[in-house]
N, C-alpha and C positions, 0 to 999 in steps of 0.2 A: 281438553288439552290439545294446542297445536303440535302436530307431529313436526320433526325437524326435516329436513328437507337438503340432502346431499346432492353436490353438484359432480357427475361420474364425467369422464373425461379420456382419451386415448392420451398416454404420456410415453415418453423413454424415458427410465429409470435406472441409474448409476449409484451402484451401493459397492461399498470399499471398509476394508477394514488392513491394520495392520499385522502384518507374520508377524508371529511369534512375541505377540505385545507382554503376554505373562514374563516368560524369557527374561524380557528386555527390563520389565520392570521389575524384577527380581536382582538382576545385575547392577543398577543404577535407575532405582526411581524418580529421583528430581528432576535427575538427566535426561530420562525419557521422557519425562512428562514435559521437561523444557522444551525438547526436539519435535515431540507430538506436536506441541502447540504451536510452535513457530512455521511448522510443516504448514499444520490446517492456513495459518492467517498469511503467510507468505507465497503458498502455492496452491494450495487447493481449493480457496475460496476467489482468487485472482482468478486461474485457469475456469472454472466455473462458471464465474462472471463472464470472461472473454467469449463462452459459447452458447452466451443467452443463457444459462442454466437459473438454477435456485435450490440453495441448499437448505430442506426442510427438515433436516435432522442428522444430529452429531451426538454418539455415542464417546465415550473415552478413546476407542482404539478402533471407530467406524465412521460413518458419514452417509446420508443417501439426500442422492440432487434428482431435482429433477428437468428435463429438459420439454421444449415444445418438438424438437427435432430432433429424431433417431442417428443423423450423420452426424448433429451436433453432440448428442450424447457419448458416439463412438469419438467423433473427434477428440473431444475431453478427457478420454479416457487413457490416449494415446500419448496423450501432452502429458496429462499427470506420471503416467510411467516414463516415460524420458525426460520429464525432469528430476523424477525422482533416482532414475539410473544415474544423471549427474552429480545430484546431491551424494549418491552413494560412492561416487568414484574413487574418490581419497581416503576412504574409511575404510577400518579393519572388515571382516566379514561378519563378522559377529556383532559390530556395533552398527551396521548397514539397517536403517528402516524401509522396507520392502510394504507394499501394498496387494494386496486382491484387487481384482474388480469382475464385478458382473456387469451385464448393462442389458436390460429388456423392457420390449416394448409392447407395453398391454392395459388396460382397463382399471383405471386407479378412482379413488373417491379421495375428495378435498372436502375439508372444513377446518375452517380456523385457523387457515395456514398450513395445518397437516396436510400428508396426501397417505392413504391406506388402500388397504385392498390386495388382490391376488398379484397384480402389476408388480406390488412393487415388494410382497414375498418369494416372488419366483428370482427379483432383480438378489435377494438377498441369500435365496437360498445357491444360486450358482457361483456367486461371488466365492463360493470355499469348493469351488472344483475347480478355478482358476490356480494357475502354478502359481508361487511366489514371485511380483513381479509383473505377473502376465494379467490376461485381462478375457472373460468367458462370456458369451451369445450365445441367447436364445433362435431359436432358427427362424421367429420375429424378425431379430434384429438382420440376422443375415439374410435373409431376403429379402431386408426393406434397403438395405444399405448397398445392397449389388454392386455394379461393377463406379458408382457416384465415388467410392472410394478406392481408392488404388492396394487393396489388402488382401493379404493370406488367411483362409480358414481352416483348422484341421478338425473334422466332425469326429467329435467324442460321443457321437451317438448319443439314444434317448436314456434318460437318466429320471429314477421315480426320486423324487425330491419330499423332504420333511412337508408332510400337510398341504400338498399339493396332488391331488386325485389322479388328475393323466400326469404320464411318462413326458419330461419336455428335451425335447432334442435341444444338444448342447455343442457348441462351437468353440474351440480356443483360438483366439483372435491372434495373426501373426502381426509385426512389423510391417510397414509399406512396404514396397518391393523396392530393393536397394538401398534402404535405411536402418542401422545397427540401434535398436534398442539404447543401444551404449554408448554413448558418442564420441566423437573426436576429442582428442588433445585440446582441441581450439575452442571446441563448446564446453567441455567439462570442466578449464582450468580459467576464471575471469580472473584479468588483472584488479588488483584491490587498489584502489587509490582516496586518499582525504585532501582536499581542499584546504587550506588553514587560510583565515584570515586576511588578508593582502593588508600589507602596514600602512596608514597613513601618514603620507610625508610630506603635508601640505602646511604644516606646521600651526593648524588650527582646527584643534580637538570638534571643532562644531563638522568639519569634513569626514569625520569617523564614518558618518553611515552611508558615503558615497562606496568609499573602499569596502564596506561592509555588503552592501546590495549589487555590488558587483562581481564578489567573491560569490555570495548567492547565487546569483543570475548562471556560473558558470558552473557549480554543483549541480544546479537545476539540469542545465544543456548537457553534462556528460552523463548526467543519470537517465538521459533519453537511450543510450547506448545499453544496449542492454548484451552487449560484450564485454562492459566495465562493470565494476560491481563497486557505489561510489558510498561513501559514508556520509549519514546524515549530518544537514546542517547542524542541527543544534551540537554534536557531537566532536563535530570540525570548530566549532566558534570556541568549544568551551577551552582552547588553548590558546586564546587571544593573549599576547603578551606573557605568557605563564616563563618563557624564555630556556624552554627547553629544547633540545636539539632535534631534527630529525629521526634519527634512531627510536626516540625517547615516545616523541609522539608516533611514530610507525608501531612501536610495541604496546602502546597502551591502546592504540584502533584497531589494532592489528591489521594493516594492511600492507603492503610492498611498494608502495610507491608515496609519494605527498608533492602538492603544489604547493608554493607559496611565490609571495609577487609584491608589489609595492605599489603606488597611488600617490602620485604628486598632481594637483591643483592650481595651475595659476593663471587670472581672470578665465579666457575659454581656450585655453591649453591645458592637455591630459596630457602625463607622461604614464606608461603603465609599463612593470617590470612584471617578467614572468619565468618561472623556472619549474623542471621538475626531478624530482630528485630521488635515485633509486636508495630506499633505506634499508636496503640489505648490505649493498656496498657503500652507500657513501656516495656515490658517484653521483652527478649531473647527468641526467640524459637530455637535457635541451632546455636551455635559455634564450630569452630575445628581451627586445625592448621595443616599445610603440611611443613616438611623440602623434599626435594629432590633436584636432581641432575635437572638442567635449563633445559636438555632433555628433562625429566617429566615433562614439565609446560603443556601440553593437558591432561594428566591423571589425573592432580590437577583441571582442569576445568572441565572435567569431574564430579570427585567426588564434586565440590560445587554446582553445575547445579542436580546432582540425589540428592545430601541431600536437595536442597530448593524444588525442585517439590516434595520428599516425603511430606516434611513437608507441603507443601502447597496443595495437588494434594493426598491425599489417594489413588485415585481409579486408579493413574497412577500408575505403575510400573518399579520399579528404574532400570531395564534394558532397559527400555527405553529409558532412558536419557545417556544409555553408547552409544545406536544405532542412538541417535542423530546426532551424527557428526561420519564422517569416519575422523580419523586422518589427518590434514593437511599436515603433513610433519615431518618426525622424526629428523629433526636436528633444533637445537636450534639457532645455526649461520643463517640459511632462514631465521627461525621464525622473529627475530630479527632484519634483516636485513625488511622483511616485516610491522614488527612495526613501523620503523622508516618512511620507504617510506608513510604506510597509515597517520603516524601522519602530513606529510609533503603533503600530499595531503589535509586533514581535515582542512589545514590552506594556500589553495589556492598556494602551492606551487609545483604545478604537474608536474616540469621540473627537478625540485632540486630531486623530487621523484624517477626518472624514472632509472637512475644509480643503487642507493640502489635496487628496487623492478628486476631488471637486474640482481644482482650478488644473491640475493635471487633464483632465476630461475639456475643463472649458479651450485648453492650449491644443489639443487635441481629440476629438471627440473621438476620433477612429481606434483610442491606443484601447485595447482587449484588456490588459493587464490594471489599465487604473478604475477600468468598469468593476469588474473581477472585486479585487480589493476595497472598491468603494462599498461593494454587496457586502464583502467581509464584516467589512469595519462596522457600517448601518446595521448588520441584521448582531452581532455579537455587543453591540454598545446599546442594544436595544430589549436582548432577552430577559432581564429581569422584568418589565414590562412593559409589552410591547403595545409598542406608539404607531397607531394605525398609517401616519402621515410618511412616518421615516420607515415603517417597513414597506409602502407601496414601494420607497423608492429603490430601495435595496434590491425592491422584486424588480424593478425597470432595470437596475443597474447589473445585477446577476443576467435578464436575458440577455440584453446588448450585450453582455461580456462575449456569447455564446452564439451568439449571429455576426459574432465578429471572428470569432476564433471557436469553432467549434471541438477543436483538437488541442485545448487548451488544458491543464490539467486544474490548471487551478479557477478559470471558468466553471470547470463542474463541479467543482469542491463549493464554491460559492453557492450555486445554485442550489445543490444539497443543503448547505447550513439554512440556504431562504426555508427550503420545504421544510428540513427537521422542524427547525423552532415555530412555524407559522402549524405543525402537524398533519404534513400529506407527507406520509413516512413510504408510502410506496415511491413516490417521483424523488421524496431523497434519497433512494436505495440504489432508483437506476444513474443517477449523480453521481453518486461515493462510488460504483462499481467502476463507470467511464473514469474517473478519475485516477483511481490504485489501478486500474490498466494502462493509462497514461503515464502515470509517474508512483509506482508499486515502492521505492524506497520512499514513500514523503513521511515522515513520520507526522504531522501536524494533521494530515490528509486522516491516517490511521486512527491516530487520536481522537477525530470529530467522527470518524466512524464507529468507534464504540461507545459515542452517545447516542448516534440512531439506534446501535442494538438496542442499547438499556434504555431509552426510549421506546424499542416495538418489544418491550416483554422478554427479551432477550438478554437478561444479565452473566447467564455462565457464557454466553459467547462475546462479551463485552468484553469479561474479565481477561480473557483471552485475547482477544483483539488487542488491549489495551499493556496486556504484558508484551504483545509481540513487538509493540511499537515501544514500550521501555525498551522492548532489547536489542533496538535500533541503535541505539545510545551507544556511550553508556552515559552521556549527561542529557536528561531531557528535559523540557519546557516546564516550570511550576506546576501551571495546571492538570500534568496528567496526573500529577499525585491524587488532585481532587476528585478525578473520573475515575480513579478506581477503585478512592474513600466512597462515592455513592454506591459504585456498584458493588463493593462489600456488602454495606447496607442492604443495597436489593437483596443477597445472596442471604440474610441477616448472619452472616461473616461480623458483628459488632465487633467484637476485638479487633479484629484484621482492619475493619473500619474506622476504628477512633487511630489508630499508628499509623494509618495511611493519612488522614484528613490530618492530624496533627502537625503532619509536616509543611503542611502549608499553609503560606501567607495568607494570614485573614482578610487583611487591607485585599487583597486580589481573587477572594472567590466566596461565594453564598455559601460553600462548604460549613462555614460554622453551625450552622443549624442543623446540619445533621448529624455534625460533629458532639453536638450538644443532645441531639435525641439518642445516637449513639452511645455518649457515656452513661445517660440517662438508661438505658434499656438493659447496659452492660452490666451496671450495677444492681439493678431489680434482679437481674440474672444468677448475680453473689447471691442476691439476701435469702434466693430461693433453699 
């Protein structure tokens, strides 16, 4: 018998659990469990990501990552409690979700993706000497992290710990020096704003998807802002025409502010109308209008992207919002050509796509976003079986995206989808991470991330991922119903599985067959 063979390792280890999770679940379980979940996939799998980390296990009401680096480890730990004091800002005291954190650094064993060992029992057993909120070191980590961090320590002395031999000396981690835990007015309170639709007034229905990717184009650019808090596309789209008022749509997104705008077309003249409008009062806070030549339509997004962050965003500065986006491409024929392909992609049509987003690239080789997309389109129009000729080029098409624009979000989303479906689930992991740290509201982005999960073995963190990105919405894309009919399935959730899968369009996803083993298994389940 070959003995197995562990790979031991020096890590910093970050183990977190929630105060008072009984409590809370006892007061409002669903609610909790809603709030947990969107916590983990909205913040603490984000913040993680952003510090190199890797989270190798999630309890109901805990979590342990692991980091290559001790300052990265304490950094993370710092982010998550100040955003989590934000999150808590507005809430009762009682309904406030508070976290633990330990963070130590020492001698862990990996296999399988796990990591075990005394490393990362000491990371879990000080995690509950931490106050509510606060965040507890090992004298490891305090004298690996010295003076590289600008922090306070107050030594709570040596402390004998559950099933830990020696005494380990224990740190409670202050705030940086001059930095409140709590934050300001300004970081705690994001203006809520939705995008709706800009009307097409070019009086031929076939121009719909210009005004449509345009309105896109400027969700995307304010979602860069992470001083606005912007509501997803799909979510903004689904009041297209519904002909309901401001007020009406602000109360069903719930947000305090709404754009909308208009899109007249004629030969290579753009008119573009723009307003935004507070829906609490009623009021107008700032309208304008652009004529120019179809070339200009990025300068004209520009300027309505700096007029709403001034207006909403004092403390930003409107040259920020020019250095937002590097110009996608100076010709209007790409552009155009790129509209049409993402509209055709946005409605499951990624093959019809792939020509249009082709002659975009040939008008332009440089433009990032129709590489990007072209990877889209190829590698998703190709996954039921995949065509060695068309996925080479998806894979050409996702790098260029990325030596073109390497700070692109949807660049790395592409490049993720090549690795997911081609099966290098490591390089599509560090994809989907750059990605939801680029652009953290995408819900599409989210969505393709809880197919790598249930792809790596990962279905209870799928199923999570994938509700976090429902509750983006509240109208979202077909398909996600289907991802998370499968990952029922994986869970063998069957019931839960055939109601999920049922609701969606056969014509538009493979779902039926599991839909069908599903009823199939549910019913064997009766007869028992």
């Amino acid at each position: 018998m070959v003995e197995k063979s562990f790979q031991r390792r020096l890590a910093a280890i970050l183990a977190a659990d929630v105060v008072g999770y009984s409590r809370l679940m006892g007061v409002d379980e669903d609610g909790t469990l809603t709030v947990v979940r969107n916590l983990r996939a909205e913040v603490i799998e984000t913040r993680i990501a952003e510090h190199q980390g890797r989270l190798f296990k999630s309890m109901g009401d805990g979590f342990l990552a692991e980091f290559p680096s001790v300052v990265n480890a304490v950094a993370c730990a710092i982010a998550l409690q100040k955003d989590m004091a934000a999150r808590n800002a507005e809430l009762p005291e009682d309904r406030a979700i508070q976290l633990r954190i330990g963070v130590n650094l020492g001698d862990v064993i990996a296999e399988d993706g796990d990591v075990f060992g005394e490393g990362v029992n000491v990371a879990a057993r000080i995690e509950g000497l931490a106050p509510a909120g606060g965040i507890a070191v090992t004298s490891m980590v305090h004298d690996n992290v010295g003076s590289r961090l600008d922090l306070s320590f107050e030594d709570m002395g040596e402390q004998q710990l559950k099933n830990i031999a020696q005494p380990v000396r224990v740190y409670s981690l202050g705030a940086p020096s001059g930095t409140s835990v709590r934050p300001t007015a300004v970081e705690r309170i994001k203006p809520s704003i939705a995008v709706l639709p800009f009307t097409n007034m070019s009086g031929d229905p076939g121009q719909q998807y210009i005004s449509d990717g345009i309105t896109e184009d400027i969700i995307t650019e304010l979602a860069r802002f992470r001083g606005l808090s912007v509501v997803a596309r799909h979510a903004s789209f689904h009041f297209a025409n519904k002909g309901k008022s401001h007020i009406e749509v602000a109360r069903e997104l719930g947000v305090a502010y709404v754009v909308e705008g208009s899109l007249r077309k004629l030969g290579e003249r753009i008119r573009i109308t723009a307003q935004l409008v507070d829906a609490i009062t009623g009021n107008h806070v700032w309208a304008d209008r652009y004529d120019r030549d179809a070339q200009d339509i990025f300068a004209v997004q520009d300027l309505v992207v700096a007029a709403i962050v001034t207006m909403l965003e004092g403390r930003m500065y409107a040259a920020e919002a020019a250095k937002a986006r590097a110009k996608p491409t100076t010709s209007w024929s790409a552009y155009d050509c790129l509209l049409q392909g993402r509209n055709l992609c946005d409605h499951q049509r990624d093959a019809e796509a792939v020509p249009l987003l082709e002659r975009a690239i040939a008008v332009d080789p440089h433009f990032a976003l129709a590489h990007a997309w072209l990877a889209i389109a190829l590698t998703i129009s190709n996954v039921i079986v995949l065509d060695d000729d068309q996925m080479a080029k998806a894979e050409s098409a996702s790098k260029q995206a990325l030596e073109l624009d390497a700070n692109d979000a949807t660049s790395h989303w592409a490049r993720a989808l090549y690795y997911l479906w081609t099966g290098d689930h490591y390089r599509s992991r560090f994809h989907f991470d750059r990605a939801l740290t680029l652009n953290p509201a995408d819900m599409q982005i989210k969505g393709d991330y809880a197919n790598w999960q249930r792809a790596s073995g990962r279905p209870a963190d799928a199923l999570a991922t994938i509700d976090a990105a429902i509750d983006l919405g509240p109208f979202v894309p077909d398909w996600f119903a289907a991802v998370r009919g499968l990952t029922l399935f994986d869970l063998a959730r069957y019931a839960d599985a055939v109601e999920a899968l049922e609701s969606v369009p056969v014509q538009r996803s493979s779902g039926f067959l599991y839909l069908a083993a599903a009823r199939a298994i549910r019913r064997l389940n009766w007869c028992k």
